[in-house]
N, C-alpha and C positions, 0 to 999 in steps of 0.2 A: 570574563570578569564583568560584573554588573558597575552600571553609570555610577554609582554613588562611593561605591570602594574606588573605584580608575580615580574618580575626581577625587577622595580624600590623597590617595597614594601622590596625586602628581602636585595637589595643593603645599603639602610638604616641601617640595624641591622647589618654589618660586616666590618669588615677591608678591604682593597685594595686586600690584599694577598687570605683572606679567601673568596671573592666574585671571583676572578679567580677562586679557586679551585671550585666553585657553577658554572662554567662554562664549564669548567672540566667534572664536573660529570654529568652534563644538556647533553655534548657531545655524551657522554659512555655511557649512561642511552637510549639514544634516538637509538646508534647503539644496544645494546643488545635486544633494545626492537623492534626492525626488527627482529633481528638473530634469538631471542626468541618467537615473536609472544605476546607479550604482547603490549597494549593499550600505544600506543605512547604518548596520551596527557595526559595521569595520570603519565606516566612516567617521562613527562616532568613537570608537576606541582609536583611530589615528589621529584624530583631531583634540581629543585629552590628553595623549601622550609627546605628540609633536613637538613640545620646548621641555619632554622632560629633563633634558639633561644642558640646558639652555643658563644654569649657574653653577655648575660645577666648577670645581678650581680648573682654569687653563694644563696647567701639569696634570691635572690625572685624567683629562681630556686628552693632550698628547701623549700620554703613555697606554692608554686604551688605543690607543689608533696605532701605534705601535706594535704593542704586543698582542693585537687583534688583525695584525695583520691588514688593514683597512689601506687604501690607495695612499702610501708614501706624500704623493704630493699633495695630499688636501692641506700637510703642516708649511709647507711654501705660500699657502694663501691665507689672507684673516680669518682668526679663528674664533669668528661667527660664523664660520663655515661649520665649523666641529661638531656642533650640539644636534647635528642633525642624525649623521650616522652615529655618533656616539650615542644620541638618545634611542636610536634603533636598538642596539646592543644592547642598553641599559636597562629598557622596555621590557626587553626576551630575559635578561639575566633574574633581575630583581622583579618584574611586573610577572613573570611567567606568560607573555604573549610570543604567541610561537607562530602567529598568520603571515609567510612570507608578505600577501599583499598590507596588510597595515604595517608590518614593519619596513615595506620598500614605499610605503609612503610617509612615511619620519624620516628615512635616510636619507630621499630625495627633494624633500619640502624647501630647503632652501639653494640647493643648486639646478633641481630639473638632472634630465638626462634624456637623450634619444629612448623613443619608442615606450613613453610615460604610460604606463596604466591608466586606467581611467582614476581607477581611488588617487592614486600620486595627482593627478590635475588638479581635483577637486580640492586635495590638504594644499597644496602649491597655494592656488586662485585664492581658498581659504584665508589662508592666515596673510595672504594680500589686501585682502579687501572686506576682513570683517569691520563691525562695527565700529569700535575705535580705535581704526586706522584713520589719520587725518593728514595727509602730505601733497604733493601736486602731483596730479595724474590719476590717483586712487579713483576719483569718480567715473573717469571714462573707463577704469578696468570693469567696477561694479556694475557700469552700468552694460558693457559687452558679456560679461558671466550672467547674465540674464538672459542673453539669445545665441552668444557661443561662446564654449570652453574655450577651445582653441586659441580663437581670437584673443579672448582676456588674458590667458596665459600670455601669447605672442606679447602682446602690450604692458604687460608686469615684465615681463624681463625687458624687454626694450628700456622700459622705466628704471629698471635693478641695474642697466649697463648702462646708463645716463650716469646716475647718481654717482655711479662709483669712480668714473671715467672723470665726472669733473670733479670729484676728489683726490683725481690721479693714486684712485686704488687698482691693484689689478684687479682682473677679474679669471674667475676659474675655468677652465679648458670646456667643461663639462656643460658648464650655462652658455656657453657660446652654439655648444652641438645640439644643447637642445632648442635653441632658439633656430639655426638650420638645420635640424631635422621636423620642426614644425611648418617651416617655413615652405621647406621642397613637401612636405607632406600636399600641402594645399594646392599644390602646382600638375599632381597627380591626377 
């Protein structure tokens, strides 16, 4: 699917605000994936699609996870958890994008998982640390996705399990394994 259709297609499902930040991350997604050597155009269709499914009604978010079979427990945790594999799903039903790797980097963009692809780090770090993103911590992620993936990932979840922890949210099983399997990764 060409850049101009993906962007009209996802511009429909978002707010004014939430399609800048699809812009945003479209940006950062596309420098990473020079820097890093990852496939520009998958980069660039995970990075359009990533919050497609990011205002759906909560109910037909939980019933796609449902009747799609999707990990039981993601409905045990906030569901801003949801829009990620849902919008994966949602991507491949209605977008007609069939790229395992660009749709397991929408599934995985807001939780992480052990043994992340390259494209998944880069959507991850992405829509972390584009443009206008403005919170505490954000600059020293931006400023580590400059000289390592890795690193910046490591430091956006660390930041992702701060925030939530002194909100006394939980936090998903999934974002824990991938912050140690990053972790023991470096120790190797």
């Amino acid at each position: 699917m060409d850049r101009e259709k993906a962007l009209r297609l996802v511009r429909e499902q978002l707010t004014e605000h939430r399609y800048e930040h699809t812009l945003g991350v479209l940006e950062t997604a596309l420098e990473l994936a020079r820097k890093y050597g990852a496939d520009q155009k998958k980069a660039e269709t995970a990075a359009i699609f990533h919050d497609y499914a990011k205002f759906r009604p909560k109910d037909e978010m939980r019933q796609i996870i449902i009747d799609e079979k999707m990990p039981p427990e993601l409905l045990l945790y906030n569901s801003e958890l949801w829009h990620a594999p849902v919008g994966a799903f949602l991507a491949q039903k209605e977008a007609g994008i069939d790229d395992p790797e660009i749709l397991d980097a929408i599934r995985f963009h807001t939780s992480g998982r052990p043994k992340m692809a390259l494209l998944e780090k880069i959507i991850y770090v992405a829509d972390y640390i584009e443009p206008g993103r403005h919170f505490p911590g954000v600059e020293e992620v931006r400023e580590m996705a400059r000289s390592t993936l890795d690193q910046a990932l490591i430091q956006a979840i660390k930041n992702t399990v701060r925030f939530l922890m002194a909100k006394n949210q939980p936090v998903f099983p999934e974002t824990f394994n991938t912050y140690n399997w990053l972790v023991s990764k470096q120790e190797d």
